[in-house]
BATI-290558 format. One line per 3 residues: number of its first residue (from 1); for each residue x, y, z of C-alpha. Coordinates in steps of 0.5 Angstrom, whole numbers, always signed. Each point is the difference from the previous one (the first is absolute). Layout:
NUM = X/Y/Z ~ ...
end
This chain:
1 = +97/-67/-75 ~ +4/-5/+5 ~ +5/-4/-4
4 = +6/-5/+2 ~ +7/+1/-4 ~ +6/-4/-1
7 = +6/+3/-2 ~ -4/+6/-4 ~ -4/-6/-3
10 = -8/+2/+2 ~ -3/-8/+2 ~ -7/+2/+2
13 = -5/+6/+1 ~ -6/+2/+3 ~ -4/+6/-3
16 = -5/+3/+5 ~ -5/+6/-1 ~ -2/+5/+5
19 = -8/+0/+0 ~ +0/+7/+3 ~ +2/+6/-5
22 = +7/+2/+1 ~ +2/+4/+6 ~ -1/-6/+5
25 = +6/-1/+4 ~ +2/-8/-2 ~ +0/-2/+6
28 = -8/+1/+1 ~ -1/-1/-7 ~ -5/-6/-2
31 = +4/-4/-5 ~ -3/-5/-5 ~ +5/-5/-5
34 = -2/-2/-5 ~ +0/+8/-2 ~ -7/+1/-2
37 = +0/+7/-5 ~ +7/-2/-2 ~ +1/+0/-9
40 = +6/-5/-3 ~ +4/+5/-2 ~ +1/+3/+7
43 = +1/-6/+4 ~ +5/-2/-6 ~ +3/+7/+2
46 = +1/-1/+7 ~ +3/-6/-2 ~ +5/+3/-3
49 = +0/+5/+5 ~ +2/-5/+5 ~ +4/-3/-5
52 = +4/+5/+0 ~ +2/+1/+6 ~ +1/-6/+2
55 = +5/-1/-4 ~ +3/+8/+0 ~ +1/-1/+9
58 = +2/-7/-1 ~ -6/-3/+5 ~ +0/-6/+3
61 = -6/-1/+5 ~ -7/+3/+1 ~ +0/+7/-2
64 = -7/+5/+0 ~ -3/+5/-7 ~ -4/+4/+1
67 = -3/+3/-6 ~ -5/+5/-2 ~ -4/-2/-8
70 = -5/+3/-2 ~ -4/-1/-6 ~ +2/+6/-4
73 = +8/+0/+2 ~ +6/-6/+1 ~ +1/-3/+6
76 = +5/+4/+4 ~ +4/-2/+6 ~ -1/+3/+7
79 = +3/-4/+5 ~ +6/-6/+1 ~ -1/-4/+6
82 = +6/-6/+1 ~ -6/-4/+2 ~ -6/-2/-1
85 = -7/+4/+3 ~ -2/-7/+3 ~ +5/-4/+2
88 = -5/-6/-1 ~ +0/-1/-6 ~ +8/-1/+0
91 = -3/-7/+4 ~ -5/-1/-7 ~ +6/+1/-4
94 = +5/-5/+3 ~ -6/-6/+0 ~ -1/+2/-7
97 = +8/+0/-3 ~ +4/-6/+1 ~ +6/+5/+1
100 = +1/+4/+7 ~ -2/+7/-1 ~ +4/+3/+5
103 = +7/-2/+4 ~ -1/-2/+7
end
């Protein structure tokens, strides 16, 4: 998932599903956002996961999650990135919010 924070507070995100089984590098994956496999209880999970460390690190800017969720376990964190996976989304997010994202 890619999300902005501010000050620790999370204001937007992006959850993306591989389409391949897990194992595919990140980088060579194809991704589909909305998730398509994922169930509410477990985009809440990551949420709060993304939350969490937002708040815990104090990030301000776009940071990167990538998680593993199965169907019959949680959500678990693999990677943080202190960015995003597709710097052009940072580009959507700043004509959607009326407050800068990032400091220049």
């Amino acid at each position: 998932m890619d999300a902005v924070a501010m000050k620790g507070d999370v204001v937007c995100t992006a959850v993306s599903e591989h389409v391949e089984n897990a194992g595919v590098h990140s980088g060579d994956a194809s991704l589909v956002t909305p998730p398509q496999d994922l169930n509410n209880e477990t985009l809440d999970k990551i949420l709060h996961i993304c939350r969490v460390i937002a708040r815990y690190l104090d990030v301000s800017g776009p940071f990167n999650l990538q998680l593993i969720a199965k169907v019959t376990s949680p959500a678990s964190l693999l990677l943080l990135w202190p960015r995003l996976a597709h710097i052009s989304l940072l580009t959507t997010y700043q004509k959607i919010y009326p407050n800068p994202l990032t400091d220049d």
